[in-house]
N, C-alpha and C positions, 0 to 999 in steps of 0.2 A: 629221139633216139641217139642223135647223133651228141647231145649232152651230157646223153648219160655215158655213154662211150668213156670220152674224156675225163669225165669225174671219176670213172674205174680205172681210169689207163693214173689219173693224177694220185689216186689212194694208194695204185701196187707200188708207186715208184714211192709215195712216202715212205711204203711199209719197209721196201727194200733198203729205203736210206737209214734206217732207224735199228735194222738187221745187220747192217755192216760194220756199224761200230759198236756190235757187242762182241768183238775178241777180246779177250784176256790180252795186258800188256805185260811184259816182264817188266818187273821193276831193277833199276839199276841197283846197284850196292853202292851204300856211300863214297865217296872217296872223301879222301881226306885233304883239307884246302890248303891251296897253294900256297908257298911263303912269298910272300911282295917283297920287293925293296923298300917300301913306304912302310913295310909295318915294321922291318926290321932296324928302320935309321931311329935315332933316338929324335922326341920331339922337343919342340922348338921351344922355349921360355919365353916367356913376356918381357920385355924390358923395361928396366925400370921406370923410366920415362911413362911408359905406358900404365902401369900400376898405379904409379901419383895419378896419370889422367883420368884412369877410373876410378881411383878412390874420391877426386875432389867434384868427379861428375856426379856419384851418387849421393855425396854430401848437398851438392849444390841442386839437386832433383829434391832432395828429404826437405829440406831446407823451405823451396818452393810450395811444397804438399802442404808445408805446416803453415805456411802464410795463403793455403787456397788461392796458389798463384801458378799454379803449373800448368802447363802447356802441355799439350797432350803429342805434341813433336818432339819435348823435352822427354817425355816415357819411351817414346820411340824411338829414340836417338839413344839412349842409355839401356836397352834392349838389345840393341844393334848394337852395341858396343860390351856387352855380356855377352854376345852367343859368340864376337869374336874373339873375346878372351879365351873361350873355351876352345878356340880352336888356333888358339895360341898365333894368332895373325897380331901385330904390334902395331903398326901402320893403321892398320882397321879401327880396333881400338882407340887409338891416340884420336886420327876422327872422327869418329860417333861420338867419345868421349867428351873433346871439345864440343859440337855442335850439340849436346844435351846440355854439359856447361853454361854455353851461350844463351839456349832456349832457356833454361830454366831463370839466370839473370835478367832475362827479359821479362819475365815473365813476373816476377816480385820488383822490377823497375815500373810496370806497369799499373800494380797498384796505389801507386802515388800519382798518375795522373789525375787532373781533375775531372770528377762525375759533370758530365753534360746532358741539360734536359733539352728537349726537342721543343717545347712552349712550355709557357709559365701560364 
């Protein structure tokens, strides 16, 4: 008896929790969004510097692709230096830029080492 007590006393309180949050909300009226200072400065351009660095990183990525020498840190370094471009960071850029550079030369340096067999 004393189980089923509890099971009725745990239903009413569900059913009342379930009852409570059927009010209607008012909904607000939109407002209209606030003006930042961030949106309102003009943004920032890439410097040149940084333009060469990404232009001769995606050459030096293509380049690797087509010798099936790429690094897959060299895509990811030149990805990371694309999403910085787009948010006009130069610094950022200039190093992803170089370090996909890098990977990728390494990566077509490596296909002239010599093939090593483990036994003959």
């Amino acid at each position: 008896m004393h189980k089923i007590m509890i099971a009725l006393a745990g239903a009413g309180l569900l059913a009342l929790a379930g009852c409570a949050s059927t009010t209607p909300v008012k909904a607000e009226a939109p407002q209209a969004p606030a003006k930042t200072e961030a949106a309102a400065a003009p943004k920032a351009q890439l410097t040149e510097e940084a333009k060469q660095a990404l232009a001769k990183a995606e050459a030096d990525v293509k380049s690797a692709q087509a010798k099936k020498a790429l690094w897959t840190n060299a895509q990811d370094a030149l990805k990371k230096a694309k999403a910085a471009a787009e948010a006009n960071d130069s610094t950022a850029v200039i190093k992803h830029a170089k370090e996909a550079s890098e990977f990728a030369q390494l990566g077509i340096a490596q296909t002239q080492y010599p093939v090593t067999t483990i036994s003959k």
